[in-house]
C-alpha positions in Angstrom: -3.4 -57.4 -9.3 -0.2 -56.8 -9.0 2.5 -53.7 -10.7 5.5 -54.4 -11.3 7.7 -51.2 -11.6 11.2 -51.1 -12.5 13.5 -48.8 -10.3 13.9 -46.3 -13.3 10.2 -45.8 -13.6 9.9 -45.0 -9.9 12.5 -42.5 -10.2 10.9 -41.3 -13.3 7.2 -40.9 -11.5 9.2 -39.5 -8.8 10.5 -36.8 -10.9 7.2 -35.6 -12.6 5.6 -35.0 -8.8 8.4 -33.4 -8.3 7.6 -31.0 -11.0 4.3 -30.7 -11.2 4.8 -29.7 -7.1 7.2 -27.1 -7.7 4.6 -25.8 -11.1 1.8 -25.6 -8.8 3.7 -24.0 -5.9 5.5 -21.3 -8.7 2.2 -20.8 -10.2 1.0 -19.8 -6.0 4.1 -17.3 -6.1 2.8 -16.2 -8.9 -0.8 -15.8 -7.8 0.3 -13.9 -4.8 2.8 -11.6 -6.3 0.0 -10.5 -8.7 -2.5 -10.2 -5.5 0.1 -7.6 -4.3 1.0 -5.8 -6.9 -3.1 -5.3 -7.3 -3.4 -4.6 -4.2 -0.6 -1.4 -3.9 -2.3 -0.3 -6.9 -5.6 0.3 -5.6 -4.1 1.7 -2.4 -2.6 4.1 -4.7 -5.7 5.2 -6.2 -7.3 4.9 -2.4 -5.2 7.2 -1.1 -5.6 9.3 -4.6 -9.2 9.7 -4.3 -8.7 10.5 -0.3 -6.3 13.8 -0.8 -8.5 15.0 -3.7 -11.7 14.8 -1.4 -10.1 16.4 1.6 -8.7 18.8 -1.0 -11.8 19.5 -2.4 -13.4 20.5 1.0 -10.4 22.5 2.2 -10.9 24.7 -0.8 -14.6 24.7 -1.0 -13.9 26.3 3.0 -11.4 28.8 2.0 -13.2 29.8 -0.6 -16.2 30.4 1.2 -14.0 32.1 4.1 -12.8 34.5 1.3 -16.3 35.3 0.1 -18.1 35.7 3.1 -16.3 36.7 5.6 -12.8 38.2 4.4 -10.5 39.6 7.9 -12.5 37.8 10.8 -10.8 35.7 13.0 -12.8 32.5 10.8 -10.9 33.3 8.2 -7.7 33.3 9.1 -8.2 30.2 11.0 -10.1 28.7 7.8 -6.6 29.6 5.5 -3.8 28.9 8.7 -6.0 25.4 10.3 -4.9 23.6 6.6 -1.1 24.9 6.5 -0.6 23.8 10.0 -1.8 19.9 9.6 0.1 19.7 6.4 3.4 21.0 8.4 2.9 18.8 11.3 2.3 15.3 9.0 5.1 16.3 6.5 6.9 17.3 10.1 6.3 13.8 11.3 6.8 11.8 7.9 10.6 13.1 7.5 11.5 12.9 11.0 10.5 9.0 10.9 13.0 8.5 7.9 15.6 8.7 10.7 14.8 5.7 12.2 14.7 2.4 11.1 11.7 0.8 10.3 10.7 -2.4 11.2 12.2 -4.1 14.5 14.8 -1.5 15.1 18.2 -1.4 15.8 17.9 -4.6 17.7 20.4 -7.6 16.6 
């Protein structure tokens, strides 16, 4: 058995591999750009669900602080503990924004 192809319909089957490579490879980008974008999403709503739980137990402390034991040394360290870890990360994430991030200032 032999084929017999002319040079035009080499060229032609050439070009439709060609395409239907670069399809599948767009439809990859694709695929992977959708991945992402689910991905930030749920670390959104991670990171969402995280402050509201350590919210929730910061409050449920101060409140009890408040209720049961209002001017002991527990309860200023129960309403001051909160206001000094949030300084210290909002501290920290401004004072990286002055350097570059990534691999630096190397060249």
């Amino acid at each position: 058995m032999t084929v017999n192809l002319s040079p035009t319909q080499v060229v032609a089957a050439l070009g439709v591999l060609l395409a239907l490579l670069m399809m599948w490879r767009s439809g990859t980008r694709r695929g992977r750009r959708a991945a992402e974008a689910a991905h930030g999403a749920s670390r959104v709503a991670s990171l969402a669900g995280h402050v509201l739980g350590t919210a929730g137990v910061i409050i449920g402390a101060q409140w009890a602080a408040i209720t049961y034991a209002p001017g002991s040394t527990l309860f200023w360290v129960v309403l001051a503990l909160p206001a000094l870890i949030t300084a210290h990360a909002l501290t920290r994430s401004v004072t990286s924004l002055d350097t570059p991030y990534g691999r630096g200032d190397r060249r």
